[in-house]
C-alpha positions as CSV (number, residue, x, y, z in Angstrom):
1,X,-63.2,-189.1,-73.1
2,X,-62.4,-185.4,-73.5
3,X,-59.6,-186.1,-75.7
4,X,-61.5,-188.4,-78.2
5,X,-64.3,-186.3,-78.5
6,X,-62.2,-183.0,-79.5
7,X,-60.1,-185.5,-81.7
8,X,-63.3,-186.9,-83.6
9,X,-65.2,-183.3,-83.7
10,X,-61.9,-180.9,-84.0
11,X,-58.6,-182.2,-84.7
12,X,-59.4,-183.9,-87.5
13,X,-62.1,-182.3,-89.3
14,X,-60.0,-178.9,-89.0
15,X,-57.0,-181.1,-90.4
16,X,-59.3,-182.3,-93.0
17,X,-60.4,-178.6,-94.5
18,X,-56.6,-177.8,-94.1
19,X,-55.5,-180.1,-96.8
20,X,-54.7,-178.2,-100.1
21,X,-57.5,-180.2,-102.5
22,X,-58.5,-178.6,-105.2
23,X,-61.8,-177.5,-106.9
24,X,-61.2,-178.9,-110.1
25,X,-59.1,-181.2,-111.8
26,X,-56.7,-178.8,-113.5
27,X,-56.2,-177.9,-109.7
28,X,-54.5,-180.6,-109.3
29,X,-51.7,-179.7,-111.7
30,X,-51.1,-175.9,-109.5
31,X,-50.4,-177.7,-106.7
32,X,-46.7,-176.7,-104.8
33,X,-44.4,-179.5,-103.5
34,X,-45.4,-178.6,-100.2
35,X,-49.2,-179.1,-101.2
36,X,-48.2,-182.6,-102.4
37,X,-46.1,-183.2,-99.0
38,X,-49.3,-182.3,-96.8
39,X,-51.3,-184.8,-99.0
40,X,-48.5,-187.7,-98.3
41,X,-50.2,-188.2,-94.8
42,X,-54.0,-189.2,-95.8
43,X,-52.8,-190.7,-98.3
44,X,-50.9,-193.1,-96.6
45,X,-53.9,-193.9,-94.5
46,X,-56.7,-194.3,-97.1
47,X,-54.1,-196.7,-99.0
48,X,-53.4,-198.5,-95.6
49,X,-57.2,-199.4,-95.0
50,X,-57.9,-200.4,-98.7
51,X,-54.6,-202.9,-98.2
52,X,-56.4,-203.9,-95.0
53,X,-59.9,-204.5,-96.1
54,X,-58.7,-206.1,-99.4
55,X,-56.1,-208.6,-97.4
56,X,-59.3,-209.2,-95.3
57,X,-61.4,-209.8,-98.2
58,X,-58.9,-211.8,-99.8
59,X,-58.3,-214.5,-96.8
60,X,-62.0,-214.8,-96.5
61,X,-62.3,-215.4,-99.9
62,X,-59.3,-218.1,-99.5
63,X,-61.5,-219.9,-96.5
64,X,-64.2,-220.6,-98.9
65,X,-67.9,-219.4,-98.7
66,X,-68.9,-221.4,-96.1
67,X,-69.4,-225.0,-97.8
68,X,-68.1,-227.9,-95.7
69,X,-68.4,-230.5,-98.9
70,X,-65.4,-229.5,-100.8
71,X,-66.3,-232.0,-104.3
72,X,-67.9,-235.1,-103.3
73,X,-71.3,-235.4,-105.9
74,X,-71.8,-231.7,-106.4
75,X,-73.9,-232.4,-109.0
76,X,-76.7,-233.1,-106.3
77,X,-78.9,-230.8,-104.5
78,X,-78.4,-233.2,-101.3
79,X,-75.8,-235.7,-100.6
80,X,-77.9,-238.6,-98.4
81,X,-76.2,-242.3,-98.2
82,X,-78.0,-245.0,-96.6
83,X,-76.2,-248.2,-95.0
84,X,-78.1,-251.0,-93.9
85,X,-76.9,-252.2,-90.7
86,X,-77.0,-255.7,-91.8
87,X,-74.3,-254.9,-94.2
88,X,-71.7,-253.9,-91.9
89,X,-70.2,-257.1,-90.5
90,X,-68.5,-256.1,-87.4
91,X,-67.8,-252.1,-87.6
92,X,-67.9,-249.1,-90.1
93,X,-66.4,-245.8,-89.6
94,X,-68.3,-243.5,-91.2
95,X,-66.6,-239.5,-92.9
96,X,-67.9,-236.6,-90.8
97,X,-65.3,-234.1,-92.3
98,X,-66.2,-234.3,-96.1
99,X,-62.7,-234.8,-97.4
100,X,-62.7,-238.8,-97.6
101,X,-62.0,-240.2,-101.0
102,X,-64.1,-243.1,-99.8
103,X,-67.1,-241.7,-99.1
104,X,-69.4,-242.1,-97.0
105,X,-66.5,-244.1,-95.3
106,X,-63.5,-242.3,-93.5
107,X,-60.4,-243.1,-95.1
108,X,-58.7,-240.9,-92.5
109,X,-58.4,-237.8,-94.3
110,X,-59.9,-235.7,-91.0
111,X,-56.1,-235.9,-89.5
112,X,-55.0,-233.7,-92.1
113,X,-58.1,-231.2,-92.1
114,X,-57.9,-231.2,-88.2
115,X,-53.7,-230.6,-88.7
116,X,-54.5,-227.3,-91.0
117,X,-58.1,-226.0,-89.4
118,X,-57.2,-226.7,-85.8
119,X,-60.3,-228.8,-85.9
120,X,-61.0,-232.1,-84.0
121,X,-63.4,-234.2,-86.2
122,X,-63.4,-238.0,-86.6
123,X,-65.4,-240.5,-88.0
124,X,-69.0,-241.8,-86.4
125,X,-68.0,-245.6,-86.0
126,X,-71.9,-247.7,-86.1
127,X,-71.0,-251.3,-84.8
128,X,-73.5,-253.7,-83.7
129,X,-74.0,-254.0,-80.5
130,X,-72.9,-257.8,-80.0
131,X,-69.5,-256.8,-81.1
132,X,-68.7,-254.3,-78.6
């Protein structure tokens, strides 16, 4: 624990107000080659966590904000469909992953979302109870 705490309160911090970084901007332009070399290192690892935190950002982006109704009536605070039992003559298989093109029935689009998301959703199948 030694180690860390001399590398967090020492090392660096004494590596830090080692760097040649100027005062002011026409600073800059005084600098030696070595000056430039020293500032190679930081560098190198301020510009490899911004490439981090923006690939980061970027795939979270990619996964969408959340929503699990990717176009089906968005023009509707609230998608709600109701079935009336008596209309379903033996069996109806009914879209629990949002991607059917038959909605509210599953048209078996889930086997594709569960084949890229690692998911395992199906449909809720309502049959009546004589035709089990």
């Amino acid at each position: 624990m030694y180690f860390i705490s001399n590398l967090i309160k020492v090392s660096i911090p004494n590596y830090l107000a080692s760097l040649p970084i100027p005062d002011s901007i026409g600073g800059w332009f005084h600098l030696g080659v070595k000056d430039w070399l020293a500032l190679i290192p930081p560098t190198a690892v301020v510009g490899g966590i911004s490439y981090y935190s923006y690939q980061t950002i970027k795939k979270a982006r990619e996964a969408g904000n959340g929503q699990i109704n990717p176009g089906i009536r968005k023009d509707i605070n609230k998608v709600v469909d109701f079935i009336d039992i008596e209309d379903i003559t033996e069996k109806a298989s009914l879209c629990r992953c949002w991607k059917s093109k038959n909605w509210p029935y599953c048209d078996g689009s889930h086997g594709q979302h569960n084949k890229e998301t690692g998911d395992n959703t199906g449909p809720v199948v309502v049959r009546h109870k004589e035709n089990k």
